[in-house]
VMD Tcl script that draws the C-alpha trace (Angstrom):
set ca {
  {0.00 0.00 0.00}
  {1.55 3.68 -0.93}
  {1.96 5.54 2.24}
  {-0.01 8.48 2.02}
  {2.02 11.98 1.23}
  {3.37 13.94 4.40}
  {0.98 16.75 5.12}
  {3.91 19.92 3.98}
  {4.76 21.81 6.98}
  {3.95 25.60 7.20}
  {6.25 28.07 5.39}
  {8.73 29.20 7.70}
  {11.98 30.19 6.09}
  {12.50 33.34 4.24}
  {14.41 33.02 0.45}
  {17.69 34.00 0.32}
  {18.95 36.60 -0.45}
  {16.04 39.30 0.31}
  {14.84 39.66 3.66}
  {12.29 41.42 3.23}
  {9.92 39.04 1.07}
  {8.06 36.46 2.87}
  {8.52 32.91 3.75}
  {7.46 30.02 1.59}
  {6.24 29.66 -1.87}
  {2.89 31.68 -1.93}
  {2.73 33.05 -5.09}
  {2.83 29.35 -6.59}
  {-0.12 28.88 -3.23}
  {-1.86 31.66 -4.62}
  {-2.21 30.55 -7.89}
  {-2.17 26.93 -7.73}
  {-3.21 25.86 -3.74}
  {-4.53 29.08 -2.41}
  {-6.36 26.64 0.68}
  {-4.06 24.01 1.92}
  {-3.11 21.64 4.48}
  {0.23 22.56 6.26}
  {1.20 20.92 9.37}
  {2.30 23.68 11.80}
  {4.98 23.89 14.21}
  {2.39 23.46 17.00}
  {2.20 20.55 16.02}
  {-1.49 20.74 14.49}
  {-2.42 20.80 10.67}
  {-3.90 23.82 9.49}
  {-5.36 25.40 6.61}
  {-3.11 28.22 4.98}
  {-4.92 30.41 3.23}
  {-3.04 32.58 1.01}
  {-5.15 34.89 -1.36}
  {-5.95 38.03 -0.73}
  {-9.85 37.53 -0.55}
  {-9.81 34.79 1.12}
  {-7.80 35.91 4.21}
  {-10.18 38.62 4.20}
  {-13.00 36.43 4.26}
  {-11.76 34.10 6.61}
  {-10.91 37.26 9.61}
  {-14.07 38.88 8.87}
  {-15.88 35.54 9.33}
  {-17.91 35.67 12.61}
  {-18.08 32.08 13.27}
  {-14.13 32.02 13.08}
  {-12.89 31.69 16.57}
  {-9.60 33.89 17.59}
  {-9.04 31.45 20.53}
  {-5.84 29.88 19.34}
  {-4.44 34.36 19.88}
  {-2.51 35.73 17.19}
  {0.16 33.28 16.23}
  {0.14 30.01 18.58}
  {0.26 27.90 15.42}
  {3.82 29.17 14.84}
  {5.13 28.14 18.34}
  {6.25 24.38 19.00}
  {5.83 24.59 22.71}
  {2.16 25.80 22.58}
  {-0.61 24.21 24.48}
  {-3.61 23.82 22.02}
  {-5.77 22.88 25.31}
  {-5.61 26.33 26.63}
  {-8.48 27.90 28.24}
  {-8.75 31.29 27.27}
  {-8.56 33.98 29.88}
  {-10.96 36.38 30.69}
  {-9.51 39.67 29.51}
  {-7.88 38.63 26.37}
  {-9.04 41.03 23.73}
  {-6.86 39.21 21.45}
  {-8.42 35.78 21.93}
  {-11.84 36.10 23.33}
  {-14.71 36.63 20.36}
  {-18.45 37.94 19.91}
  {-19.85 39.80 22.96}
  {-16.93 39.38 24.96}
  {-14.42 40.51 22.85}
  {-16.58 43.54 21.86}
  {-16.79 44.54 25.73}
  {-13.38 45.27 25.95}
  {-12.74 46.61 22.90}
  {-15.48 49.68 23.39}
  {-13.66 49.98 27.45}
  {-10.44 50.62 25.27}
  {-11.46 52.11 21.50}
  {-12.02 56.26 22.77}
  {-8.00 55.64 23.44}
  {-7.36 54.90 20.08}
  {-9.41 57.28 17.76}
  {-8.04 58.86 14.63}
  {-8.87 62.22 16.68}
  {-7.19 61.03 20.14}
  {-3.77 59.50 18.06}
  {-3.85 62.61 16.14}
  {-3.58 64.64 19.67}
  {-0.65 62.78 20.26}
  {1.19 63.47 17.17}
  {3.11 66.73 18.57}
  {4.23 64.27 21.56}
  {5.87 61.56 19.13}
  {7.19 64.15 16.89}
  {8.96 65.43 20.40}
  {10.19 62.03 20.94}
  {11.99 61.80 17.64}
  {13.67 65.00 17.96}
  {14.81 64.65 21.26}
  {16.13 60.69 20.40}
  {17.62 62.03 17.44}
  {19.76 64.98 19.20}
  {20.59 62.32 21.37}
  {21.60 59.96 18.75}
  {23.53 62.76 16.76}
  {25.74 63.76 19.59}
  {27.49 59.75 18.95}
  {30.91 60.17 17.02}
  {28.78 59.18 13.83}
  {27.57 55.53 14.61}
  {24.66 54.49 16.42}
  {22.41 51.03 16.74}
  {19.05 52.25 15.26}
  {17.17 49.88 17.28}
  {18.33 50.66 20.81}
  {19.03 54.63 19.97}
  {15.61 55.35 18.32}
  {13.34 52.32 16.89}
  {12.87 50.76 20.33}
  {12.68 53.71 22.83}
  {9.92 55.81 20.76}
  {6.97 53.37 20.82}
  {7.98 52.36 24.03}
  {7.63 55.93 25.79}
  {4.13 56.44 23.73}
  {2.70 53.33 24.73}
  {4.01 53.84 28.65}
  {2.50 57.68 28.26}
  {-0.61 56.66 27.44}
  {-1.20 53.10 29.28}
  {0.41 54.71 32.30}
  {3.44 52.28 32.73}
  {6.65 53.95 34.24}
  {8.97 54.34 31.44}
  {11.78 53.44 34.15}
  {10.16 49.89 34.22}
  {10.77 48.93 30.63}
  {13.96 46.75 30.58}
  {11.54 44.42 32.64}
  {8.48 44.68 30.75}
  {11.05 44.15 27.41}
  {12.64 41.29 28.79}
  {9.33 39.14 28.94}
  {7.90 40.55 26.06}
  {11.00 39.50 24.16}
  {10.46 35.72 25.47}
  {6.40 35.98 25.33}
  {6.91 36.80 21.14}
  {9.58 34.07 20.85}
  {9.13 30.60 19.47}
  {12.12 29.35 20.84}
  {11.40 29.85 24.27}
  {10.25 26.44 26.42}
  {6.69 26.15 28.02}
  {8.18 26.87 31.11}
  {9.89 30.42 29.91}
  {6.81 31.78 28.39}
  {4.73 30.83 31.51}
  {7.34 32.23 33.85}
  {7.60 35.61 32.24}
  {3.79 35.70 31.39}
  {3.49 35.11 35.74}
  {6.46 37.92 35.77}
  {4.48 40.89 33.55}
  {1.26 38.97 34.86}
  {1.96 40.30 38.66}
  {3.75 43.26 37.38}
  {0.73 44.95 36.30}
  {-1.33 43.85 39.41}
  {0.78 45.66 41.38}
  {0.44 48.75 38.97}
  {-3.55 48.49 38.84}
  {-3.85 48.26 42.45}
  {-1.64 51.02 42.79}
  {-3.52 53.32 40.17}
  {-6.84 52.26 41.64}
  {-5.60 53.99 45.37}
  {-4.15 56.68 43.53}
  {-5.36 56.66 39.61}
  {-3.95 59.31 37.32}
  {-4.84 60.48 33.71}
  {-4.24 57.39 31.76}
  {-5.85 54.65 29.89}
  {-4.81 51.83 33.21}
  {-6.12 54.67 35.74}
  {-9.52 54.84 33.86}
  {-10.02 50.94 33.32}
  {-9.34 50.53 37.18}
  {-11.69 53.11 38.66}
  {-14.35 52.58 35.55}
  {-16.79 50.85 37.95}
  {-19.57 52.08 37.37}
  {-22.12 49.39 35.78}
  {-19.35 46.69 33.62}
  {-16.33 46.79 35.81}
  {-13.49 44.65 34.77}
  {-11.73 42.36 37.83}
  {-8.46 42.18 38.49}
  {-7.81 39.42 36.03}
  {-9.18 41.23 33.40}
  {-7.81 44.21 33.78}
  {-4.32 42.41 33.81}
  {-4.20 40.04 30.45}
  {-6.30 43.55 28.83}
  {-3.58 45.39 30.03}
  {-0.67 42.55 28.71}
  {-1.75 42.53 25.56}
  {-2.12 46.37 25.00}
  {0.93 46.30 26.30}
  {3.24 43.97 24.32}
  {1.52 44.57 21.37}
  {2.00 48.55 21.75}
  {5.69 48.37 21.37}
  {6.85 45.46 19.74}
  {5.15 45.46 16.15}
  {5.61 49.26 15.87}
  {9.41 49.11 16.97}
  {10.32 46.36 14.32}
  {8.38 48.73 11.56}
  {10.54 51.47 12.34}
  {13.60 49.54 12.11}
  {13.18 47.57 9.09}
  {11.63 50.41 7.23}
  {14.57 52.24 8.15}
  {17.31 49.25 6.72}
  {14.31 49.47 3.39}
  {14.86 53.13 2.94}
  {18.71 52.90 3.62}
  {18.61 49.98 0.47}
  {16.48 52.46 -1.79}
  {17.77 55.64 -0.65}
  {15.84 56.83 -3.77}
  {12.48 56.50 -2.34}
  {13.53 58.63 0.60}
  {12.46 61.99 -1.19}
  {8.92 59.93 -1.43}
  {8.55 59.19 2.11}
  {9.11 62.59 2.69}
  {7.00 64.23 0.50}
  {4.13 61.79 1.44}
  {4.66 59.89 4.54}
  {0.91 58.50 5.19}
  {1.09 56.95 1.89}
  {4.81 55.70 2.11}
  {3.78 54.03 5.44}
  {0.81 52.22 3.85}
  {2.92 50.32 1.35}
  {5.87 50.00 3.99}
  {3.36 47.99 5.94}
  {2.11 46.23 2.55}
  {5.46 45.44 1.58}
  {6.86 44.40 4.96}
  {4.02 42.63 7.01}
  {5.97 41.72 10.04}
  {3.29 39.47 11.76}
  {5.11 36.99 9.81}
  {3.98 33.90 10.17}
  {-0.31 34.52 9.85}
  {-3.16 34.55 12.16}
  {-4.66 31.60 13.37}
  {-8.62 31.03 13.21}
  {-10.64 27.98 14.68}
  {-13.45 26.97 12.44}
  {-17.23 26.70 14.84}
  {-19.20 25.59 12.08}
  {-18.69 24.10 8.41}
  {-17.68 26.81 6.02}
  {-16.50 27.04 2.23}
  {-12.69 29.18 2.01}
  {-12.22 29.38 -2.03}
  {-13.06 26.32 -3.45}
  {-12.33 24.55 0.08}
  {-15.17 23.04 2.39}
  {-13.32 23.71 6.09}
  {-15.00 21.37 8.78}
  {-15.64 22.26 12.22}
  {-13.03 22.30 14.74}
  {-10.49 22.29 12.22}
  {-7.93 25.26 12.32}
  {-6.70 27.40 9.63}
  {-3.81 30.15 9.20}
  {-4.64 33.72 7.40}
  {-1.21 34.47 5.82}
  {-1.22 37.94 6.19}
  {1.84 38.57 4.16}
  {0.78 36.24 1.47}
  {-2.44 38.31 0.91}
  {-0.44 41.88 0.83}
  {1.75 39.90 -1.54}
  {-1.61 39.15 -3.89}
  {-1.03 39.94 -7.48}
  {-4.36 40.11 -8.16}
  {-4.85 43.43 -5.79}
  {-1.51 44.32 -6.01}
  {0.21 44.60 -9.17}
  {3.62 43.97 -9.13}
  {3.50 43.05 -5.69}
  {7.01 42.20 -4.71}
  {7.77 45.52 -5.40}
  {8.02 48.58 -3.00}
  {5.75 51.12 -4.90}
  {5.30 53.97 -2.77}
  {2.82 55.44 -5.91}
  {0.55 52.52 -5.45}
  {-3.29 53.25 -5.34}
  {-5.31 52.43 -2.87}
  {-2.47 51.68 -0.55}
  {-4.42 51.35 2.85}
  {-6.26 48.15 1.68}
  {-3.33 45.97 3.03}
  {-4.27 43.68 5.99}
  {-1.13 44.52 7.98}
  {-3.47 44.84 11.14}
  {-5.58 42.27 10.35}
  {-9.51 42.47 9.39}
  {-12.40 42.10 11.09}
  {-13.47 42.53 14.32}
  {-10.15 42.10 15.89}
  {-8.02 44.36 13.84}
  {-5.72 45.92 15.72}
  {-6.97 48.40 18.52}
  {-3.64 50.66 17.74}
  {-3.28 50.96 14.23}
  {-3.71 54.52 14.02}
  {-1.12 55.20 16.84}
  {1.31 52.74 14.40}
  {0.42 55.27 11.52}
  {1.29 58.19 13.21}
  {4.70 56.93 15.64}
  {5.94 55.37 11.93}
  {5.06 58.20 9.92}
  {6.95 60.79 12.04}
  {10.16 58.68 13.08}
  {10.72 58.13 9.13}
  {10.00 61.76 8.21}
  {11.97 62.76 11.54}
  {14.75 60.36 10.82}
  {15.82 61.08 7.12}
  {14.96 64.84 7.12}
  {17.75 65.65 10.48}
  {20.02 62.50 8.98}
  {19.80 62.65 4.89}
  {23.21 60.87 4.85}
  {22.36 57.87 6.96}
  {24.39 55.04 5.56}
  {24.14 51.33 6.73}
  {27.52 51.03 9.09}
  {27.83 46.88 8.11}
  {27.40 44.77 5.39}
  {22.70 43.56 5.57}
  {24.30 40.04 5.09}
  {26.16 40.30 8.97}
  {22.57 41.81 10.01}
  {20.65 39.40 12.54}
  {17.12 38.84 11.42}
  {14.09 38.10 13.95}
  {13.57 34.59 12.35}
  {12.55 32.89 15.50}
  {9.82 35.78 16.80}
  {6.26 36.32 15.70}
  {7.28 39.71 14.73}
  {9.77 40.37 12.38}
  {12.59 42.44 12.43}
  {16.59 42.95 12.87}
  {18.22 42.89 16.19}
  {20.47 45.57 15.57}
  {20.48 47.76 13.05}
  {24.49 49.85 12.96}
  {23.94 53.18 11.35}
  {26.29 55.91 10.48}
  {26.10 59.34 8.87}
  {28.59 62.11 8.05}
}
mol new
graphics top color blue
foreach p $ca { graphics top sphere $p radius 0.5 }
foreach p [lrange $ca 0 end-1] q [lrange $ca 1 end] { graphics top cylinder $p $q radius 0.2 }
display resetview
């Protein structure tokens, strides 16, 4: 009897040679297998879905189930068992989901980010001086990419800014697949007590921030204790790290097509549109749990079986994008991307992400027009092994 063919296991390695194009074949998916069994480094099969409409379909799919979070698939140490804790605006779905996001949306208006913009644009000229004042070398990462979201996200959660090497240090291992079971449930505890201790503290003494208001919001739907801390995780982690690895691999883009700098310049809400397009550093998909029987393309998709929305395969789509392995910062329509996602749970803070990338860039190349990578991309460390993608360091120099 022939042995049945190995289920192929989800894409996971990037080509060679260009870093900044997405793992696996999907452009042979998209055409040929655009709905397909991979086997996943969880250790469940899953179906990939690659085109563009599809994806779409899939995350704005009501009686797809974000219980499995953003990315479990992608780690081999995750528990698929897991029961999903109250609070997690990230994995809970319908009316529960929809509770927290309206205790957290006012935060995140196009009006409220838009307030902020003066703020940022203060934190990139002051991180810049800073960075300047260096004998002409500086790690873009540490100097500028890192520290900008990080202060935004503190100002307006409420975090002390003189906590973040802790908060960092388990986000770092909480966004890594290589971390063990144990590591991700010791620094989840770690950040998970963290902010207890800062709720209960802004709850005796509560100050004008998003944390203060969620703790002392108890009139009629107050969140416990429990809640308030996985809500507060998430925003969190999520605040800093996707934002932080857009500024720095935009940056190392920009420094390989110093061409397209005038562009950004000139147009920065529409450069950062296609840098998100083009870059999509949730690398590895979303992960959905099928409730009921649905159809996915030409695919019938059972209940209780999983499935993975490659996000980066669908901003790759030919079909929506012409010529979509290029970086085309005349594109039209550039904001129909799914960068953050579709759906109900696209992401809370995309409009803060907008506005922190669109004034770092601007910020960065208009004080620092020479900016020069200081070592060879191929001695560049890549994010390979994190649900976010990006470069460890990036050495820059100018002058």
């Amino acid at each position: 009897m022939t042995a049945a063919p190995a289920t192929p296991a989800l894409p996971t390695t990037r080509p060679a040679g260009c870093p900044f194009d997405p793992p696996g074949n999907y452009a042979t998916l998209r055409e040929t297998a655009p709905t397909s069994k991979v086997r996943c480094p969880a250790g469940m099969d899953a179906w990939l879905v690659t085109r563009y409409a599809d994806v779409r379909a899939v995350l704005a799919d009501r009686t797809m189930s974000s219980r499995g979070a953003s990315s479990v698939h992608a780690n081999p140490n995750a528990d698929l068992d897991f029961e999903v804790s109250p609070g997690s605006i990230i994995q809970l779905d319908g009316a529960a989901h929809s509770r927290l996001r309206k205790k957290v949306i006012a935060e995140f208006t196009v009006r409220r980010v838009e307030a902020l913009r003066g703020y940022v644009k203060e934190l990139v000229e002051s991180h810049l001086d800073a960075m300047l004042v260096k004998p002409g070398r500086a790690d873009l990462v540490q100097d500028f990419a890192l520290p900008i979201p990080s202060l935004v996200i503190c100002e307006l959660l409420g975090v002390p800014y003189a906590d973040r090497a802790h908060f960092q240090r388990q986000s770092t291992t909480l966004v890594s697949t290589d971390a063990t079971r144990e590591e991700g449930e010791q620094a989840y505890d770690a950040l998970s007590g963290y902010l207890a201790e800062l709720f209960t503290a802004k709850q005796r003494n509560p100050q004008d921030d998003l944390f203060s208001r969620l703790s002392v919001a108890g009139a009629g739907d107050p969140l416990t204790m429990e809640e308030l801390v996985v809500l507060g995780l998430s925003l969190l982690v999520a605040g800093h790290e996707t934002t932080a690895n857009m500024i720095a691999l935009s940056t190392l883009v920009l420094l390989e097509h110093p061409e397209q700098r005038e562009a950004v310049l000139a147009a920065p809400e529409r450069a950062v549109e296609e840098l998100l397009r083009y870059l999509s550093v949730v690398q590895w998909g979303v992960l959905r749990y099928a409730t009921s029987d649905v159809q996915v393309g030409s695919r019938s998709v059972r209940a209780g079986e999983w499935l993975v929305a490659a996000l980066n395969s669908a901003n790759r789509d030919e079909s929506v994008f012409p010529d979509a392995d290029e970086l085309d910062f005349d594109r039209e329509s550039p904001r129909t991307h799914v960068a953050f996602g579709f759906g109900a749970h696209q992401c809370v803070g995309q409009q803060l992400a907008r506005v922190e990338l669109q004034e770092a860039l601007t910020g960065l190349f208009r004080r620092v027009p020479d900016l020069r990578p200081a070592v060879p991309r191929e001695e560049l460390e890549y994010k390979h092994n994190t649900l976010v993608y990006g470069v460890r360091e990036l050495p820059v120099a100018w002058g």
